[in-house]
Phi, psi and omega in degrees: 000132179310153157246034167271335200275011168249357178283300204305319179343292207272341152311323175263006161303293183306278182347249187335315145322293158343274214295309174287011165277314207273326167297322213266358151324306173303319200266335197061157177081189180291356172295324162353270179317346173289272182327303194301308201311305183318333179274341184295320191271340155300227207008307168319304145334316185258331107359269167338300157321346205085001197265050160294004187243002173263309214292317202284333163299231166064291196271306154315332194253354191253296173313293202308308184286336172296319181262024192247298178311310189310308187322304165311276189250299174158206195284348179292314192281343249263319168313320204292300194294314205273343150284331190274284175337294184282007174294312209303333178275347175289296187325313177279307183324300194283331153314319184275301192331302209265340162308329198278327177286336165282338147282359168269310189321323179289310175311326167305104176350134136340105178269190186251164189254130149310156149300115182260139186281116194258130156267121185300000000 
C-alpha cells in the first residue's frame, strides 16, 4: 500500500474519530463508544477512498465552530460548536468538491467519437 494512502488512512481516522468524540459527547451514556467506533471506521473508509479534500473541510469546520462557540457562549460550549462546525464542514466540503469537479469538467477537452464504419 502506497504511503500517501495510509496517510490519507490515518487522517481520516484523527477527523472521523474527533467528530464520534464529539458526537458520542453529545449523546452521552453508553453510545460514546459506539460514536467514536463508528467515526473511526467512516475515517477508514474515507481515506482509503481518497476523500482528503472532504477529511480537511471537516478538520476546517471543527477548529472554525470550536472557536466561534468559544467566542459566543464561552468555554463550556466549545464541543457543541466544533460539532455542529464539522457537520457544517463535511457539507460544504462536499458541495466545492462537486463544484471544483464540474468545473474540470467543463475545462476539459472535448472527446471525439471514433468514426463508425456501418457493415451493409
Amino acid at each position: 500500500m502506497p504511503i500517501w494512502k495510509v496517510l490519507d488512512i490515518a487522517l481520516g481516522m484523527v477527523v472521523m474519530g474527533t467528530v464520534g468524540t464529539l458526537i458520542g459527547v453529545t449523546m452521552g451514556g453508553g453510545l460514546f463508544p459506539v460514536a467514536v467506533g463508528v467515526g473511526l471506521v467512516l475515517g477508514c473508509v474515507i481515506g482509503y477512498l481518497g476523500g482528503r479534500r472532504f477529511l480537511v473541510s471537516i478538520m476546517i469546520g471543527t477548529v472554525l465552530g470550536g472557536a466561534l462557540a468559544w467566542l459566543v457562549a464561552g468555554i463550556d460550549r466549545i464541543w457543541v460548536g466544533a460539532g455542529a462546525g464539522a457537520a457544517m464542514g463535511g457539507f460544504l466540503g462536499v458541495q466545492i468538491s462537486m463544484l471544483l469537479d464540474m468545473r474540470a469538467a467543463r475545462k476539459a477537452p472535448p472527446e471525439e467519437a471514433e468514426p463508425t464504419v456501418s457493415q451493409p
